[in-house]
FIDREN-934657 format. One record per residue (C-alpha): residue in one letter; residue number from 0; x, y, z. Coordinates in steps of 0.1 Angstrom, whole numbers, plus 2048, in hexadecimal, padded with zeros to 3 digits. Last residue first. Layout:
# FIDREN-934657
("A" NUM (X Y Z))
...
//
This chain:
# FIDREN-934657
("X" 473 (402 21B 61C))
("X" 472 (3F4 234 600))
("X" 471 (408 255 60C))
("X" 470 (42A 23B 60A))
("X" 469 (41D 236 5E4))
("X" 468 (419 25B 5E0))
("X" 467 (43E 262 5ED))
("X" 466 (44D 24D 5D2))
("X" 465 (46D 232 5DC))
("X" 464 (47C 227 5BC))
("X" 463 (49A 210 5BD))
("X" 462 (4AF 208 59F))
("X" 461 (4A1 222 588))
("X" 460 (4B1 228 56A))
("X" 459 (4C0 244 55D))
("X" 458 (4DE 236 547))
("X" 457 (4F4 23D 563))
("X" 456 (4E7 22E 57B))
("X" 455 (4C3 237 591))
("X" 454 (4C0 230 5B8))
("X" 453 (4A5 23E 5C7))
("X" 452 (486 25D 5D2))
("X" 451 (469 26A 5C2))
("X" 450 (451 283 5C8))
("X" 449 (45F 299 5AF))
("X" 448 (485 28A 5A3))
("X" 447 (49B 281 5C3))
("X" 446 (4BA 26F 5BA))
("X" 445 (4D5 257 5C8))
("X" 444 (4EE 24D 5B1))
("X" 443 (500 22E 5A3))
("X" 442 (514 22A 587))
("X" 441 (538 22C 59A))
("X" 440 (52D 231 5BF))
("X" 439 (516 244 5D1))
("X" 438 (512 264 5C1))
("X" 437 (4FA 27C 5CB))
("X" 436 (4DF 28C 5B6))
("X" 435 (4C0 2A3 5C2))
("X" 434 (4A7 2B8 5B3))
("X" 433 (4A5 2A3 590))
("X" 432 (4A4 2AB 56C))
("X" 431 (4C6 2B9 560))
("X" 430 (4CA 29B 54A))
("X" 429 (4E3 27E 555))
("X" 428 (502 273 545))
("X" 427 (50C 294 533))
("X" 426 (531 294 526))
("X" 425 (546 2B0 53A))
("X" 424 (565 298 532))
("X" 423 (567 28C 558))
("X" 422 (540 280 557))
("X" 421 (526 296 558))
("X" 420 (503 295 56D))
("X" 419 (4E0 2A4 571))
("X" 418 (4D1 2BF 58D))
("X" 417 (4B5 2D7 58E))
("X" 416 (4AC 2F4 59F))
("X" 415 (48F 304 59F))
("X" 414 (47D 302 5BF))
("X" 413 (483 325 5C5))
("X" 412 (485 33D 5A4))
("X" 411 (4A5 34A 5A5))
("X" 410 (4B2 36F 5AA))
("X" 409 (4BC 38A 593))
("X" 408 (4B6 3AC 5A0))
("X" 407 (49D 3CC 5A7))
("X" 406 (4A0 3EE 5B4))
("X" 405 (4B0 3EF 5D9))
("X" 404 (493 405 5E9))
("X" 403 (477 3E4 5E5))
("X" 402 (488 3CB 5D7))
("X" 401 (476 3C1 5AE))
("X" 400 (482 3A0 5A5))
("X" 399 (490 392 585))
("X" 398 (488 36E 580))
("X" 397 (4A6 350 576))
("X" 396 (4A0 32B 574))
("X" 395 (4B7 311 582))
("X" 394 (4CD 2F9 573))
("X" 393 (4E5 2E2 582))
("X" 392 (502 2CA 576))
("X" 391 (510 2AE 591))
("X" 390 (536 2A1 588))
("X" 389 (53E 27E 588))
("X" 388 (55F 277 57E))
("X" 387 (573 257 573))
("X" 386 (593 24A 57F))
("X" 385 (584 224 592))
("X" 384 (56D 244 5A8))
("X" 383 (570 269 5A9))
("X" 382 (550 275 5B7))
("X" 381 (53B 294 5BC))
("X" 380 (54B 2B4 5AC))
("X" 379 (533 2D4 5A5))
("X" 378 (523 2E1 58C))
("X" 377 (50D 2FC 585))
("X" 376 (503 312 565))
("X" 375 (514 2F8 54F))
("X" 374 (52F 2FD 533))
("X" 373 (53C 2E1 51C))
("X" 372 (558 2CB 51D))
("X" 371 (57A 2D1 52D))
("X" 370 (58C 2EE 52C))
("X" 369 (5B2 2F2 531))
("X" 368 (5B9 2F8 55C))
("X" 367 (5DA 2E3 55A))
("X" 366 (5C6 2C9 56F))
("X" 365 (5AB 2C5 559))
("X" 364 (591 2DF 556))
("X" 363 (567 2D9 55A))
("X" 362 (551 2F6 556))
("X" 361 (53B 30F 562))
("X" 360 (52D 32D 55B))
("X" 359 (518 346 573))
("X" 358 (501 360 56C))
("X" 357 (4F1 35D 58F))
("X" 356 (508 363 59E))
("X" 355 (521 378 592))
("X" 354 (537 366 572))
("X" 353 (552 34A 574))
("X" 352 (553 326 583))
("X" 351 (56D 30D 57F))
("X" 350 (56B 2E7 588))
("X" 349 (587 2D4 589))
("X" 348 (592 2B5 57E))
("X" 347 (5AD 294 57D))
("X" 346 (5A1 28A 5A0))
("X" 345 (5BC 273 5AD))
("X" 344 (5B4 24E 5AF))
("X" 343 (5B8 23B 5D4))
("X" 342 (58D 242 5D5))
("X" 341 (579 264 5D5))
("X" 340 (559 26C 5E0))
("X" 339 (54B 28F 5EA))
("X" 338 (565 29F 5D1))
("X" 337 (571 2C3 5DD))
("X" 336 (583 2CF 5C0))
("X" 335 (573 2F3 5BC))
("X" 334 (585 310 5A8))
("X" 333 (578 334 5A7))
("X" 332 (579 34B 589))
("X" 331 (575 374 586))
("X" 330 (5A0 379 591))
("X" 329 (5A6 35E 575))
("X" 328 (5B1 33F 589))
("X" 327 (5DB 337 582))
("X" 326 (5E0 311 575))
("X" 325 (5F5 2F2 57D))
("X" 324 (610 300 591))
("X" 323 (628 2E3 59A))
("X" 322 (630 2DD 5BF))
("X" 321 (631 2B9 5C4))
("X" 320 (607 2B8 5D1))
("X" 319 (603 2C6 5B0))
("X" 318 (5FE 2EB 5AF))
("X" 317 (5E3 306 5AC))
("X" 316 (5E1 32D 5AC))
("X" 315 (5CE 348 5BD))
("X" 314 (5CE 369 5B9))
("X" 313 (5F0 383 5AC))
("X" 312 (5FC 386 5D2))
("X" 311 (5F9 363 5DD))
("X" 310 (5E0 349 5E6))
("X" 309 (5E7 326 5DC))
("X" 308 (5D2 305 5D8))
("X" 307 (5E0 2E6 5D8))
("X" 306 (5D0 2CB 5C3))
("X" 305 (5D1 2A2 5C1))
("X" 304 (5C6 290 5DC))
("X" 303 (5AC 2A9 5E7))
("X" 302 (5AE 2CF 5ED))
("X" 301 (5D1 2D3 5FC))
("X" 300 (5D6 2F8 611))
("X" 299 (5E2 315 607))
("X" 298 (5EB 33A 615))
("X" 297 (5F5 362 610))
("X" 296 (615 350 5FC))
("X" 295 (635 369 5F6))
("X" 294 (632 393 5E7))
("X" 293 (644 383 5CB))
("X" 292 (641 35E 5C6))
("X" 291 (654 343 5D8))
("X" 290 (644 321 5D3))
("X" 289 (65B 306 5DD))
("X" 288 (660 2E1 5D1))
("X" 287 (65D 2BD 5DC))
("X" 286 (66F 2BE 5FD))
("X" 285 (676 29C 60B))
("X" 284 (672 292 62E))
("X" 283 (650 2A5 63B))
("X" 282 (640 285 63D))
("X" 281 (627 293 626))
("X" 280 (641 299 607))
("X" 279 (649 2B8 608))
("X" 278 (63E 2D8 5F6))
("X" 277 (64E 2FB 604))
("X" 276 (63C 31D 601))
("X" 275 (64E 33A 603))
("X" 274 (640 355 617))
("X" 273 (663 366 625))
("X" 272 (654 357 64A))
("X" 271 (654 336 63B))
("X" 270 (634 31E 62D))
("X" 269 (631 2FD 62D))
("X" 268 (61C 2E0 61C))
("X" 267 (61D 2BF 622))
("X" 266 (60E 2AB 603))
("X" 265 (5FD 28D 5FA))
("X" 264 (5E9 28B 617))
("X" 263 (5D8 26A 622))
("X" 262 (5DD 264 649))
("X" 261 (5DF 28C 64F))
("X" 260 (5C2 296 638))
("X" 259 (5CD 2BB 62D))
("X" 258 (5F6 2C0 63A))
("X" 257 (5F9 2E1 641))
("X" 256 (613 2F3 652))
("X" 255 (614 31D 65A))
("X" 254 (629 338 664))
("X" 253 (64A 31D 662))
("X" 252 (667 31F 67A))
("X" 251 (660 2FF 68F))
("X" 250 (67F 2E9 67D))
("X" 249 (671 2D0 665))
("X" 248 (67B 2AC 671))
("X" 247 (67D 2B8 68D))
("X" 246 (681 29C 6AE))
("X" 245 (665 293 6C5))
("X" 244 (66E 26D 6BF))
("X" 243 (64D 267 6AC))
("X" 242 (65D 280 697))
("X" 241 (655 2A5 698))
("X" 240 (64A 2BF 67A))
("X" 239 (64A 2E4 682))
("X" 238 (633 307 686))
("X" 237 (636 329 693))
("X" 236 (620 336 6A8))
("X" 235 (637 340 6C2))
("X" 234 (624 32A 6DC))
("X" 233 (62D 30E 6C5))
("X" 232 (61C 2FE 6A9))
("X" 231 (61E 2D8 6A1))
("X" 230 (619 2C2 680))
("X" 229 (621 29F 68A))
("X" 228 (63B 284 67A))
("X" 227 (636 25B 674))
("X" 226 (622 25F 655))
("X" 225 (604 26C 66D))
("X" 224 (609 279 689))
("X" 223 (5E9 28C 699))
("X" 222 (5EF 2B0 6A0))
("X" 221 (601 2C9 6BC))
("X" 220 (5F5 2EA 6C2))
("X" 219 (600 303 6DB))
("X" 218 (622 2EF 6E0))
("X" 217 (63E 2EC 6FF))
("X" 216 (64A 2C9 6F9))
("X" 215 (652 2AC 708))
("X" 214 (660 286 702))
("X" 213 (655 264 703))
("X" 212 (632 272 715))
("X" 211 (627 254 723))
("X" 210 (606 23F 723))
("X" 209 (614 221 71F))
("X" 208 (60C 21D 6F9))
("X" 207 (61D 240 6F6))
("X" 206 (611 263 6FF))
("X" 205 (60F 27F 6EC))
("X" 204 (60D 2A3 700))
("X" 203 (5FB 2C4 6FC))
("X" 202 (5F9 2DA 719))
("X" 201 (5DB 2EB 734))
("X" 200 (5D7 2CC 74B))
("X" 199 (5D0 2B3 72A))
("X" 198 (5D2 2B9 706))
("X" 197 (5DA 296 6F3))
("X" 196 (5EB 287 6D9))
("X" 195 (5EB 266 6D6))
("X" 194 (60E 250 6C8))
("X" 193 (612 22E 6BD))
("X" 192 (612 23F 699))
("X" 191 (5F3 249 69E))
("X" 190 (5DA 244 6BF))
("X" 189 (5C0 253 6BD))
("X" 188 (5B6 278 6CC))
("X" 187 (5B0 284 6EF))
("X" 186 (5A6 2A8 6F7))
("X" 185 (57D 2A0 6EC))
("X" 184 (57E 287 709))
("X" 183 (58D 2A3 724))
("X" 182 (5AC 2A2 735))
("X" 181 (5BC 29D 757))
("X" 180 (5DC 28F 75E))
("X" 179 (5EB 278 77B))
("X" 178 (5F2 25D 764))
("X" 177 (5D8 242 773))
("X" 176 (5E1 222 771))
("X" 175 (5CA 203 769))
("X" 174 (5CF 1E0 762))
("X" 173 (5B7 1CD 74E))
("X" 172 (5D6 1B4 73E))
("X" 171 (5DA 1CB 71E))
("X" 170 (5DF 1E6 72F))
("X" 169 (5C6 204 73B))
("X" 168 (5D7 225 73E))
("X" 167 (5C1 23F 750))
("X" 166 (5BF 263 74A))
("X" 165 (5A5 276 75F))
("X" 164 (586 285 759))
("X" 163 (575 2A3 742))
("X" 162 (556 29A 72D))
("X" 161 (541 2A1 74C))
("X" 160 (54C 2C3 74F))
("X" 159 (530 2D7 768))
("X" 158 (525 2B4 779))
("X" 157 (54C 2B1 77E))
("X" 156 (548 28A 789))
("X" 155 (56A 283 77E))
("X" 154 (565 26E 763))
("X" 153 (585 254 75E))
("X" 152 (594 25B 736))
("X" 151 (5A3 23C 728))
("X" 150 (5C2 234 715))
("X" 149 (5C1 210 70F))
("X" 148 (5CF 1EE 70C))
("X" 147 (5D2 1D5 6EF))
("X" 146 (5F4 1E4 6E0))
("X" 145 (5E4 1FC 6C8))
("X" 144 (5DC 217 6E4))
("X" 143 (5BC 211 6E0))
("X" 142 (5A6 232 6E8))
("X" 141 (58D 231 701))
("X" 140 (576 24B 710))
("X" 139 (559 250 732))
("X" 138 (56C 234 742))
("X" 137 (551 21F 753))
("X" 136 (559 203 73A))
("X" 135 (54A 1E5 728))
("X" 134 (55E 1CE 71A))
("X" 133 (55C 1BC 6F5))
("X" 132 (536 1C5 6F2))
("X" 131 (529 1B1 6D3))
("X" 130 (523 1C7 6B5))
("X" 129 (52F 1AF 69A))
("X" 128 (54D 1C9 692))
("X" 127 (558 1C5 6B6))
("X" 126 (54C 1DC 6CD))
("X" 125 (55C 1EB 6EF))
("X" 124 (542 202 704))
("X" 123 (549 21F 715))
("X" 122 (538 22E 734))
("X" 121 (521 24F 733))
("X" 120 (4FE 243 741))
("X" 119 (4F3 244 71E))
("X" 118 (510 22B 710))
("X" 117 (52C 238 6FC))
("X" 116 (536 21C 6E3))
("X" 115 (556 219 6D4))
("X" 114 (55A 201 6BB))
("X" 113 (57B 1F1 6B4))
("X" 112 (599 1E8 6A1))
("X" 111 (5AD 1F6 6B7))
("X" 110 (5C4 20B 6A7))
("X" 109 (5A8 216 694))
("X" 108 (58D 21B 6AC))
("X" 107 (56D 220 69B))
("X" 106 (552 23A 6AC))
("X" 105 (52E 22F 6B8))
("X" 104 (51E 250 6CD))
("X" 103 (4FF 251 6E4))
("X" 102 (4FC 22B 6E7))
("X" 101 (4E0 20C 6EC))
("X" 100 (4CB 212 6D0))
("X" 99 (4CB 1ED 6CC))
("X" 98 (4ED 1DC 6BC))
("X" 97 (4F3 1CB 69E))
("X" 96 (4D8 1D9 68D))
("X" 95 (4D5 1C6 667))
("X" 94 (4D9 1DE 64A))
("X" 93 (4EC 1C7 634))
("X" 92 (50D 1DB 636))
("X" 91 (50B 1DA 65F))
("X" 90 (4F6 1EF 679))
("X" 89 (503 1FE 697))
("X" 88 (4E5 20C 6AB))
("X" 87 (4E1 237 6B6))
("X" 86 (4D7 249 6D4))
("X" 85 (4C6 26E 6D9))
("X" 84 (4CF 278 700))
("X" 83 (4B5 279 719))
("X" 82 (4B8 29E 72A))
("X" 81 (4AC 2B1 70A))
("X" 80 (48B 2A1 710))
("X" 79 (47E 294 6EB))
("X" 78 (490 27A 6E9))
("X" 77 (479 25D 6ED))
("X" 76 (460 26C 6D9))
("X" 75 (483 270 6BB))
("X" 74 (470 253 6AA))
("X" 73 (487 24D 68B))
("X" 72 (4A4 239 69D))
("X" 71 (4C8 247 692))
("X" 70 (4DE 22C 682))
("X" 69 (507 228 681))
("X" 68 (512 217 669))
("X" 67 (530 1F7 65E))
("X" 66 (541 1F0 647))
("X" 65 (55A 1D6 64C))
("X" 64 (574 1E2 658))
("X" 63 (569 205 668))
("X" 62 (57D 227 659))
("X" 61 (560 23B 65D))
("X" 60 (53B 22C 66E))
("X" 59 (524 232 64B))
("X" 58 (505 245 652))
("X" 57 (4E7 242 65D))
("X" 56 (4CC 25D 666))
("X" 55 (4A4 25A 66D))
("X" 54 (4A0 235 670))
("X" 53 (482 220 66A))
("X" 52 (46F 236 656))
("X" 51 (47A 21E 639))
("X" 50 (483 1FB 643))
("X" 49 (4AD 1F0 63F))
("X" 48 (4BA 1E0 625))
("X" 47 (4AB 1F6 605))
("X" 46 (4B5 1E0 5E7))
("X" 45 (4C3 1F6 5C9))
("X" 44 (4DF 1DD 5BB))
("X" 43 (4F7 1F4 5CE))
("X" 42 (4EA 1F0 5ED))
("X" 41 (4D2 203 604))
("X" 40 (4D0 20D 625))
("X" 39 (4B6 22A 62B))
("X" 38 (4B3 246 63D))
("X" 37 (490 25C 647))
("X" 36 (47B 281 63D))
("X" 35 (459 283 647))
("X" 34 (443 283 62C))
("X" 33 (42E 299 615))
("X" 32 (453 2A3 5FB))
("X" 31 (469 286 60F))
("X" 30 (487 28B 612))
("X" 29 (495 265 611))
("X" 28 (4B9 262 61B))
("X" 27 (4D8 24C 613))
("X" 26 (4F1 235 625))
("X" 25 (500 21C 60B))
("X" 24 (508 1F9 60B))
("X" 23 (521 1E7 5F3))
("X" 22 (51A 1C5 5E4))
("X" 21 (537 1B1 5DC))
("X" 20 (52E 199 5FD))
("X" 19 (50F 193 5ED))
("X" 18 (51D 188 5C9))
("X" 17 (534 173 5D9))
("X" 16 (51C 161 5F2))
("X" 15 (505 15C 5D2))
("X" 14 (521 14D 5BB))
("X" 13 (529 134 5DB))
("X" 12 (506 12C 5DB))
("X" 11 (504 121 5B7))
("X" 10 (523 113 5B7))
("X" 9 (519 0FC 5D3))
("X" 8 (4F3 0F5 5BE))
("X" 7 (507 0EC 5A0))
("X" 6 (51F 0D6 5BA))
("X" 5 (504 0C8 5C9))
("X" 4 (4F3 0BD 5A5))
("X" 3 (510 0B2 598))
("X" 2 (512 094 5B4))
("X" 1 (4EE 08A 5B7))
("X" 0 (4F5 083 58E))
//
């Protein structure tokens, strides 16, 4: 009987480990209506993990395994001379500070697997994920070279440039060698591909896990690798794609490159001096199609994962990442994809607005621009999570207003606005009744109605409620 009962009470436990290390954490903030403004931690069960007024910013630290934050303290006093520099904590998913307010900047190190810290008096610090101090540095910048050493930046004591220094290669062993070049922190980038790019004494240059340039070029621009090949522009202005080798893998006889979010594009995009535009596949070795209309491409760029967008002579006009045209915008309508949250699924919507502000219609289309679901006055994209959308609605009430000399106009009422929610079929999940909505993840939002401020789902109720007259009470 002993016996049954420990391993009831060992399932128990192990059901509630798994069930906590499932939860997800999410930086959001409370603007007050009466009350100063503040951050939170909260998870997606609605349980605020850190104290309120306790920090007055937080958000997530980007690309860090596991999640990690960085945290701003709420009392600025201590701040307030412009000479002692505002510092922020490492916190982890449960809201617990890892560190004290010990740093001016926390960054993750991907080819490290680090933290960087950059301490007040203007060294670096090396975290690991639990926020103990690895090795601390005088260097004023590190970057891992992904082989356990470092390229580092030695101040020079410029009191003018103190960002600037020298560059220093640290191995894996503690050893140092200077490389006889000087550059500044904001001129050296991470290490990709087992190459960093970097602008130092007037040139661009990549160097290699030991700190040298495997071969040389003469470039204006030169950008992160990612893929195994680099965008670069030359002093003509004309643009190419290099190896990790320094070779072409696109010749440099293009007016312009593009390849959106280097490390996650699904597109390169090219375009000649003729203005054709060429799709390849984002290591630049394939070409998916080309785009050659009369009078050639003005410009485009990639919106997303899933959408290019085109300028040419007749307006503007949208592809798949592998060249297709989709749709054509009416000369009156304007196209937004922009998704604040979106996951390894593409975004199978767009929004589409017509009309002068503030006569304006909106509505969802699907990726052939056909119309989805009813009309709003606003909306915009905010997630596309598991294949589903989440697309805010808005509202706002009209008044005609008299200008003195200019006659009168349409504006809107101040304080009027008010936002609900759609899924990907234009289908209304929330009503237009709140002043703010965010998405946080898949039937979870963050919402400010009146004085009050939480986490609602999709069915409208309230997970956490935080209400600015119970905070007036305490």
């Amino acid at each position: 009987m002993a016996m049954r009962k420990g391993i009831a009470c060992l399932l128990a436990l192990l059901l509630m480990l798994a069930g906590g290390a499932s939860a997800e954490s999410f930086a959001v903030r409370v603007d007050g209506e009466y009350l100063a403004s503040y951050a939170l931690l909260v998870d997606d069960a609605g349980r605020m993990l850190t104290e309120k007024h306790r920090y007055a910013q937080i958000y997530a630290l980007e690309g860090a395994e596991p999640a990690r934050f960085v945290a701003q303290p709420a009392d600025l006093t201590a701040f307030a001379d412009s000479d002692v520099p505002l510092r922020v904590c490492l916190l982890d998913e449960s809201g617990a500070a890892l560190t004290g307010f010990d740093y001016t900047e926390l960054s993750w190190d991907a080819a490290g697997e680090v933290i960087i810290g950059v301490r007040p008096d203007g060294g670096c610090d090396v975290l690991g994920a639990d926020g103990a101090v690895r090795w601390s540095s005088d260097f004023i910048w590190l970057t891992a070279n992904g082989e356990g050493g470092w390229l580092a930046l030695r101040a020079l004591g410029d009191a003018d440039d103190p960002a600037r220094g020298e560059l220093v290669l640290v191995g894996a062993d503690g050893g140092q060698t200077p490389l006889g070049a000087r550059a500044t922190r904001w001129d050296m980038r991470a290490y990709h591909d087992g190459l960093c790019a970097v602008y130092a004494d007037g040139g661009y240059r990549y160097l290699d896990a030991n700190g040298e340039a495997p071969f040389s070029l003469e470039v204006d621009y030169a950008q992160d690798f990612a893929f195994g090949t680099a965008i670069v522009c030359l002093p003509s202005g004309r643009y190419g794609l290099i190896d990790t080798d320094g070779e072409y893998v696109l010749p440099p006889v293009y007016s312009a490159m593009e390849r959106g979010d280097a490390g996650t594009s699904p597109a390169l995009l090219a375009l000649d001096e003729s203005g054709a535009l060429s799709f390849y596949s984002p290591d630049g070795s394939r070409r998916l199609g080309v785009y050659a209309p009369d009078g050639g491409v003005e410009y485009a760029y990639t919106i997303g994962s899933a959408l290019v967008s085109v300028r040419d002579a007749e307006g503007t006009a949208y592809f798949s990442p592998q060249g297709e045209m989709l749709f054509r915008a009416a000369e009156d309508e304007s196209v937004s994809a922009w998704y604040a949250r979106t996951d390894d699924t593409d975004p199978q919507r767009v929004v589409v607005q017509t009309g002068e502000w503030p006569d304006t219609e909106c509505r969802l289309t699907d990726m052939s621009g056909a119309p989805v679901g009813e009309s709003y006055p606003q909306l915009s994209c905010l997630a596309w999570l598991d294949g589903e959308g989440y697309f805010a609605t808005g509202t706002f009430e009209k008044r005609y207003v008299e200008i003195e000399d200019w006659g009168g106009g349409w504006s809107v009422e101040p304080n009027s606005y008010r936002y609900g929610l759609c899924d990907e079929d234009g289908n209304e999940l929330l009503p237009m009744v709140y002043d703010v909505i965010e998405c946080l993840a898949p039937d979870r939002f963050w919402v400010r109605q009146g004085a009050v401020t939480g986490m609602i789902d999709t069915q409208g109720e309230w997970l956490l409620v935080i209400s600015d007259y119970e905070e007036l009470q305490d």
